[in-house]
LUMLUM-110360 format. One line per field, with one value per residue (C-alpha): x, y, z. Coordinates in Angstrom, 3 decimals, always signed. Layout:
<zafis>
px	(X | ...)
py	(Y | ...)
pz	(Z | ...)
</zafis>
This chain:
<zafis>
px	(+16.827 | +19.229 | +18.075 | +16.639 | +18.764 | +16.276 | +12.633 | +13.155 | +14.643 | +11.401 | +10.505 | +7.270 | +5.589 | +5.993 | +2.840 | +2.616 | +1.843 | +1.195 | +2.199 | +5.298 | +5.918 | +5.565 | +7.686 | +10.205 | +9.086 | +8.130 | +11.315 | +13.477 | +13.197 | +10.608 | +8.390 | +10.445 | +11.111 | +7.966 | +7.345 | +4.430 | +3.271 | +1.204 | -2.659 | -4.457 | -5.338 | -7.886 | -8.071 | -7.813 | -7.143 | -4.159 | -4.171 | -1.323 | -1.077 | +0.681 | +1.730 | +1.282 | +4.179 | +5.496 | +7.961 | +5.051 | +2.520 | +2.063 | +1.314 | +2.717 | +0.007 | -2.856 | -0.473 | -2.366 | -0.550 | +0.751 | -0.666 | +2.349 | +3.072 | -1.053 | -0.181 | +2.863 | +0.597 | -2.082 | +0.348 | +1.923 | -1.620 | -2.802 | +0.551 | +0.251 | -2.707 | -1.980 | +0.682 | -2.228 | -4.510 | -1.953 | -0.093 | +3.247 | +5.614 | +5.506 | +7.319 | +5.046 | +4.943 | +2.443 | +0.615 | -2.493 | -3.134 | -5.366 | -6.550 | -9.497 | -8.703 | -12.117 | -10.882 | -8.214 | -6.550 | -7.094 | -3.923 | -2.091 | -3.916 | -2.444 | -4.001 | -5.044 | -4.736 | -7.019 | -6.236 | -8.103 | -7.507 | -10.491 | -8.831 | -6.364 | -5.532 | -2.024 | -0.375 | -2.699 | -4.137 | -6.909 | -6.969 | -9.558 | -9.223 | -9.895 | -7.450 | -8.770 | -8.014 | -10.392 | -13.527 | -13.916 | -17.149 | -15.352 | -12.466 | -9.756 | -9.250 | -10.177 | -8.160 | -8.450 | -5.608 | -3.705 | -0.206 | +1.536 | +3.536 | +6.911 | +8.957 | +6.056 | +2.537 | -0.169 | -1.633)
py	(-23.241 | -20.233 | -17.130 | -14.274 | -11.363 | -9.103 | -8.869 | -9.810 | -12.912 | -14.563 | -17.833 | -18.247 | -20.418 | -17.417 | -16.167 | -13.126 | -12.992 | -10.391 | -11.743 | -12.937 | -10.110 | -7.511 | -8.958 | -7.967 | -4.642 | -3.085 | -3.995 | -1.563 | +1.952 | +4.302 | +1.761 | -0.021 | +3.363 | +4.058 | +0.501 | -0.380 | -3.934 | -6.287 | -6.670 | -8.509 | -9.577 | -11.022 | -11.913 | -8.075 | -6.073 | -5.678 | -4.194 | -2.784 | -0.650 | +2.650 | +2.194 | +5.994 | +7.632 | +11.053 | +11.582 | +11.118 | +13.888 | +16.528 | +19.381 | +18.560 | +20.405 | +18.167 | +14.891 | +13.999 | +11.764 | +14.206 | +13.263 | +12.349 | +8.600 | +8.082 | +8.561 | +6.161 | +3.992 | +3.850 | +4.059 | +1.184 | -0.841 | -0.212 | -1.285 | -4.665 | -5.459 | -4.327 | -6.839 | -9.573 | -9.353 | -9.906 | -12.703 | -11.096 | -8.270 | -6.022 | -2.437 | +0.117 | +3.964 | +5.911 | +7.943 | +9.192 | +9.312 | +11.452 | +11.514 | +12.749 | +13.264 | +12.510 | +13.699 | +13.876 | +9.979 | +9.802 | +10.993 | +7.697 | +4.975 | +3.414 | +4.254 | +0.860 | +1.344 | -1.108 | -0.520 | -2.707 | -2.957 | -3.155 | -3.301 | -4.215 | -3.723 | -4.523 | -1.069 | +0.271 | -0.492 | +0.888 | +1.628 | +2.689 | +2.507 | +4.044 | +4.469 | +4.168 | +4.200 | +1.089 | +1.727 | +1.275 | +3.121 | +5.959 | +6.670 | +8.858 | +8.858 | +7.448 | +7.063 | +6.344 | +6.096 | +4.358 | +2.782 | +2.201 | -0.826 | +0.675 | -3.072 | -5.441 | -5.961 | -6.618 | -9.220)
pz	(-6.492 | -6.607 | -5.487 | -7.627 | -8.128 | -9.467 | -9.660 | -13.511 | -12.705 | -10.349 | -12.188 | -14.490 | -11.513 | -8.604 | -7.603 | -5.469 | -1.901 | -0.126 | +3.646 | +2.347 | +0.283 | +3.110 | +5.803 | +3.245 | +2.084 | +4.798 | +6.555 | +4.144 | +2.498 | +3.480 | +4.434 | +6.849 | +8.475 | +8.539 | +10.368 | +8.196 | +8.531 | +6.654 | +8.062 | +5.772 | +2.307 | -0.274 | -4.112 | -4.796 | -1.817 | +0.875 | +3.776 | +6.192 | +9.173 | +9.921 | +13.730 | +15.198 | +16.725 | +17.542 | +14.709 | +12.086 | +13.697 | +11.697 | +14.399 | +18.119 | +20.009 | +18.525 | +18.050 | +14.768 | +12.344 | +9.155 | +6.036 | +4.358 | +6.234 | +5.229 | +1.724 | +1.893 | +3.174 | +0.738 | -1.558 | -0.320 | +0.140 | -3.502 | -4.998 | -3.581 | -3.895 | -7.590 | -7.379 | -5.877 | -8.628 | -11.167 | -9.285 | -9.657 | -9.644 | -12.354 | -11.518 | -11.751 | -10.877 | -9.494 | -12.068 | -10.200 | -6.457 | -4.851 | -1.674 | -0.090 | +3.615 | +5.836 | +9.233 | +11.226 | +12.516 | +16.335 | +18.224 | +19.319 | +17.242 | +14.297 | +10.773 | +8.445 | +4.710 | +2.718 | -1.117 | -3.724 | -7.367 | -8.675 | -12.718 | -14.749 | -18.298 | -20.155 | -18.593 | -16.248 | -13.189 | -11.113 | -7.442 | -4.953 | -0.755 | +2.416 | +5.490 | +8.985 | +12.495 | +13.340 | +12.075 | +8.002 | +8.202 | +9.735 | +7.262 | +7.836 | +4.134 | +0.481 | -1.853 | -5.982 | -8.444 | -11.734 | -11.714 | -15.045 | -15.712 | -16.438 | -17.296 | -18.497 | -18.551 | -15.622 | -18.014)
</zafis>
């Protein structure tokens, strides 16, 4: 089977998956530099992890993570688990994403994003999740948003 050359070109029969998926996403761009790795997944959630370390702290004296690399994050985490509900690939940008910031991420530990989709329509998709430094009842973060399809439908 020859290789894809563009995410338009994946055969009717591919099915997304997000532990495949990351090993190559997270490996390049922002993400990659940002050393995000894959964590988890279900039917309609993904989850990856921020690793801490000193170039993403926002303010030196405290050592807290900036917010910025938690956004990526979620970011990241609600995309593909977009992408996991669907099945597939379907470029999308970011039209809504706010975040709701909890408390600060413990100094030193890294920061898990769990986004869900929680609904699709033919353009849209919805997006909730928290981020947390290892206990989900203790978020550093939620999260709720919309991507829109921008080549293709979700459906």
């Amino acid at each position: 089977m020859e290789e894809p050359k563009s995410l338009h070109d994946l055969p009717p029969e591919f099915v997304f998956d997000p532990s495949r998926a990351a090993k190559f996403m997270t490996r390049h761009g922002h993400g990659g530099w940002l050393d995000l790795t894959y964590h988890a997944h279900g039917p309609d959630w993904v989850e990856l992890s921020l690793p801490w370390r000193e170039e993403l702290v926002g303010v030196a004296e405290t050592g807290v993570l900036a917010s910025g690399p938690i956004i990526s994050l979620m970011d990241n985490a609600t995309s593909m688990a977009v992408w996991t509900l669907s099945g597939r690939i379907t470029p999308h940008a970011t039209l809504d994403l706010r975040v709701d910031y909890m408390r600060a991420a413990v100094p030193g530990r890294a920061v898990i994003g769990h986004g869900e989709c929680y609904k699709l329509t033919r353009t849209i998709s919805f997006i909730r999740g928290i981020a947390h430094d290892g206990d989900p009842d203790d978020p550093v973060a939620h999260v709720t948003g919309t991507f829109m399809a921008t080549h293709g439908t979700y459906l």
